[in-house]
C-alpha positions in Angstrom: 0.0 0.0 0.0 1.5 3.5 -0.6 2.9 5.7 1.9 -0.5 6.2 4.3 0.8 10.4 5.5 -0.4 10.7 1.3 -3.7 9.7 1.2 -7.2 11.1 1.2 -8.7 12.2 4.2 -11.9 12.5 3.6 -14.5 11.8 0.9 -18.0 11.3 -0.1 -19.7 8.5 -1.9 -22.2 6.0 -2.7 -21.5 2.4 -2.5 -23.2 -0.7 -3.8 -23.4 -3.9 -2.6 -23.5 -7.3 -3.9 -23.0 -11.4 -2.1 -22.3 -13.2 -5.0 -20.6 -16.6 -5.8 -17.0 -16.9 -6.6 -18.4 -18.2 -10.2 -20.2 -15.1 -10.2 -17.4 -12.8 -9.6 -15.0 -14.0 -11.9 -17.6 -13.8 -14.9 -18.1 -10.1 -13.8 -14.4 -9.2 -13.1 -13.8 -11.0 -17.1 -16.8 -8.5 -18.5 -14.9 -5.4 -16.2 -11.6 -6.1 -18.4 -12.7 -4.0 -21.2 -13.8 -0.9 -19.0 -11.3 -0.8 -15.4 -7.7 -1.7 -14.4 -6.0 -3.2 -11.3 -5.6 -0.7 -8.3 -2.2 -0.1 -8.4 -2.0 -0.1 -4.6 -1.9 -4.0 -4.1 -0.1 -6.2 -6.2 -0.8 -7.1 -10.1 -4.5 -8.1 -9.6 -5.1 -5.4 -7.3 -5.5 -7.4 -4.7 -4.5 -6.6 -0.9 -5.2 -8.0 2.6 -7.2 -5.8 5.1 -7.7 -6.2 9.0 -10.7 -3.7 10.6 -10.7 -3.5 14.5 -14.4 -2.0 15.2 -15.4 -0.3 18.4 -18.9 -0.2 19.6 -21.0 0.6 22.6 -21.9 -2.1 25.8 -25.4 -2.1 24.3 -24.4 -2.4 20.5 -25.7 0.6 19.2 -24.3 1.0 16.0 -24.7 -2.4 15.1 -28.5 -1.8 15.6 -28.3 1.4 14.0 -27.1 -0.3 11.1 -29.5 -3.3 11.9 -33.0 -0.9 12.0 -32.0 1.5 9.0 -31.4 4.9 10.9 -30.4 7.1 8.2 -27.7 8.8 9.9 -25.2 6.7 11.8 -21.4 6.4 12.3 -18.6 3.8 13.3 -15.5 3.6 14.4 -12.9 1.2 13.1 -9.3 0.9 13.1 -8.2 0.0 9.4 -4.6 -1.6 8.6 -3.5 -2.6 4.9 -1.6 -5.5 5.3 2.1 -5.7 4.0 5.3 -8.2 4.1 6.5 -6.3 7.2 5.1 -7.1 11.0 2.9 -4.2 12.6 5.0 -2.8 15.0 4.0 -0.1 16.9 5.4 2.9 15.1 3.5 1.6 12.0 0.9 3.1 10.6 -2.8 2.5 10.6 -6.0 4.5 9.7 -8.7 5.7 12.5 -11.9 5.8 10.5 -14.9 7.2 10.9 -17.3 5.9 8.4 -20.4 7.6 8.1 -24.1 6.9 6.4 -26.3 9.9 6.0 -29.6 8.6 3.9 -27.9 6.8 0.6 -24.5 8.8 0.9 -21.4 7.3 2.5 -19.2 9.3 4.4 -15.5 8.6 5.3 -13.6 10.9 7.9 -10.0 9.1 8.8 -6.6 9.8 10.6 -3.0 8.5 9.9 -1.5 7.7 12.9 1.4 5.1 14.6 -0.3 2.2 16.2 1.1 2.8 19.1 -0.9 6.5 19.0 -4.2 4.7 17.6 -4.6 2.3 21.0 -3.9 5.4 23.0 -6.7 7.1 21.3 -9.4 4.5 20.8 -8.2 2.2 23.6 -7.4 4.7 26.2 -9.3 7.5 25.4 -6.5 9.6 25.4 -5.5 12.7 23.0 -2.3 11.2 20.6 0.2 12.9 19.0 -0.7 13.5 15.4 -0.6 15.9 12.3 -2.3 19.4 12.7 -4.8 18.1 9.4 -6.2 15.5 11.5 -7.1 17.6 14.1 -10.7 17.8 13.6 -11.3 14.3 12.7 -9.2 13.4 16.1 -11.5 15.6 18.0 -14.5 13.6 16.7 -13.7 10.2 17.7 -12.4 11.8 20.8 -16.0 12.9 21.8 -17.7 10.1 19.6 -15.5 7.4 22.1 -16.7 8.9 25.1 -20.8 9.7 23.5 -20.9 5.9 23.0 -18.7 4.7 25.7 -16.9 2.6 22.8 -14.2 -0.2 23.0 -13.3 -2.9 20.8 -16.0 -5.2 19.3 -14.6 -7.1 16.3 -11.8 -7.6 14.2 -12.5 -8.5 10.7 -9.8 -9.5 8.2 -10.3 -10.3 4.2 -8.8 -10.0 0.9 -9.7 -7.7 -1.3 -9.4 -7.3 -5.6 -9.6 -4.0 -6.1 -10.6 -2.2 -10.0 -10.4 1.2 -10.7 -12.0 3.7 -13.1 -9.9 5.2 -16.1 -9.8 9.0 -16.9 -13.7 8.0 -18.4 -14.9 7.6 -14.7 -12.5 9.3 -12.6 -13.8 8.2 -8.5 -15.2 4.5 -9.9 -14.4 1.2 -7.8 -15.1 -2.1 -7.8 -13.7 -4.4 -5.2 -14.3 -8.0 -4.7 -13.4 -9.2 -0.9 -12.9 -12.7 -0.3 -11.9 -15.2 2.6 -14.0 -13.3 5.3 -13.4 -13.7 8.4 -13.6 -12.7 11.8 -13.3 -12.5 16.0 -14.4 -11.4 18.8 -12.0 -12.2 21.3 -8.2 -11.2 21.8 -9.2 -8.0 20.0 -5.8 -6.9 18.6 -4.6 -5.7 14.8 -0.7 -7.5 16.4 -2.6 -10.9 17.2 -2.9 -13.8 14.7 -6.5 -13.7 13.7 -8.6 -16.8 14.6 -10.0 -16.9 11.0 -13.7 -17.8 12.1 -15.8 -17.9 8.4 -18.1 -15.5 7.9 -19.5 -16.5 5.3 -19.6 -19.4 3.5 -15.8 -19.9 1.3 -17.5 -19.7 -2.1 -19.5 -16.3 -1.2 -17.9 -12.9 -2.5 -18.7 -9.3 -1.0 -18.6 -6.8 -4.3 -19.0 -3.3 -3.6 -19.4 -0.7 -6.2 -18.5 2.9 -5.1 -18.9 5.8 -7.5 -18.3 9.7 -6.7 -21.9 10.6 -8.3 -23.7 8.0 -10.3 -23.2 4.6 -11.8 -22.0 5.2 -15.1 -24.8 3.5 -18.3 -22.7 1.0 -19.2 -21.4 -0.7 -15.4 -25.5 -0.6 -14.4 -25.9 -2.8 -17.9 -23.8 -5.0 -17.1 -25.1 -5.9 -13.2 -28.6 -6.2 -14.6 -27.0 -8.7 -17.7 -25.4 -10.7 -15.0 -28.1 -10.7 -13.2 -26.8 -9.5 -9.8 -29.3 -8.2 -6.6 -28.5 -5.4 -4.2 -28.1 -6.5 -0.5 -27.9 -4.9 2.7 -25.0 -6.5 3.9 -22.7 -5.6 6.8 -18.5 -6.9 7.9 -19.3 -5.7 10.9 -22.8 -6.4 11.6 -22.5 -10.0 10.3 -19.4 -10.7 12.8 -21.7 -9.2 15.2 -24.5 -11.7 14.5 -22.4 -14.2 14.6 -20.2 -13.7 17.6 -23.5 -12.9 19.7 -25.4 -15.8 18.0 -28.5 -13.0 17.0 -30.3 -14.4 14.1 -30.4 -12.8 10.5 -31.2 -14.4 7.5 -31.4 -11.1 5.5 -27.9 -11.9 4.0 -29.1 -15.1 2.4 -31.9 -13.3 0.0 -29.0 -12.5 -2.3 -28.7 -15.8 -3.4 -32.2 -17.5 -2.9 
């Protein structure tokens, strides 16, 4: 991944998702050839590994939030792109605060040393960190405290990332496979138990555009016949891990 102290901060989108069969996915990603190319972030494919340490209240609020439709609701994650090197604690991670406001996702995040994210979201304490993430510090500063949050889940996955040419500058389309998850020993440094989230031949696509999806990507989801879902990471781990029943998931491919 490239040097984090680069990246975007912030942004606005809409995002699109699909649970589809492995089958499924590679037919799609063949018919995507013609139109996007491999982030060049991960490796030739565009494919990375991810590891997302959420925070939530006692009571599970945004989980439910998520779970009853409210149309404005937040979480609080720590995000690290994996790499060949161990995470240490001057390495760095992102401290995310993604956003839903009615269909519009929105994405606040910090860049800070590990060490400086646990001293944040662990122990509620101010870190050291670059004057531009001020603000966004000052948020999940109060937003820890509003919520009373602490660490939840860790979910891990790889992901297959395709990007937009000049054509359709702000297009994605990722593909996120071997899902898994925990909800003990809740630590980015600690091998992950690798609990299945979903069954191994199911694939989370997500399609994230700036504005709109262009004519010719909405032909081809309704040629290959694929259905919009309301599916969560987080709130499926959540499920899961507190055995609450859901079967809303499953509609994707009945």
């Amino acid at each position: 991944m490239p040097n984090l102290s680069h990246v975007i901060r912030r942004f606005n989108r809409f995002e699109l998702k699909y649970l589809i069969t492995l089958q499924q996915a590679e037919r799609f990603k063949a018919a995507l050839r013609a139109y996007l190319s491999p982030d060049d972030n991960g490796n030739g494919q565009g494919g990375y590994a991810l590891a997302s340490l959420y925070y939530d209240s006692p009571d599970f609020r945004c989980f439910w939030e998520k779970i009853d439709g409210v149309r404005f609701r937040r979480k609080l994650r720590i995000r690290r792109y994996e790499t060949h090197t161990a995470l240490t604690e001057d390495s760095l991670v992102f401290v995310e605060i993604k956003q839903r406001l009615d269909r519009v996702m929105q994405k606040r995040r910090a860049v800070l040393p590990y060490r400086e994210a646990l001293r944040l979201c662990n122990d509620r304490q101010m870190p050291e960190h670059a004057p531009q993430d001020t603000p966004v510090i000052n948020e999940i500063y109060a937003f820890l405290w509003q919520y009373n949050l602490r660490p939840t889940s860790l979910v891990c996955y790889l992901r297959q990332a395709l990007i937009g040419t000049d054509y359709d500058i702000g297009l994605r389309v990722t593909f996120d496979t071997a899902l898994s998850y925990q909800a003990n020993q809740l630590h980015l440094h600690d091998q992950p138990a690798s609990l299945p989230m979903f069954p191994a031949d199911y694939v989370v696509m997500e399609i994230k555009v700036n504005e709109r999806i262009p004519y010719w990507l909405a032909e081809l989801v309704a040629a290959h016949n694929l259905n919009l879902v309301r599916v969560s990471k987080y709130c499926r781990s959540i499920e899961l891990s507190q055995n609450i029943s859901s079967d809303r998931w499953r509609v994707a491919l009945a």
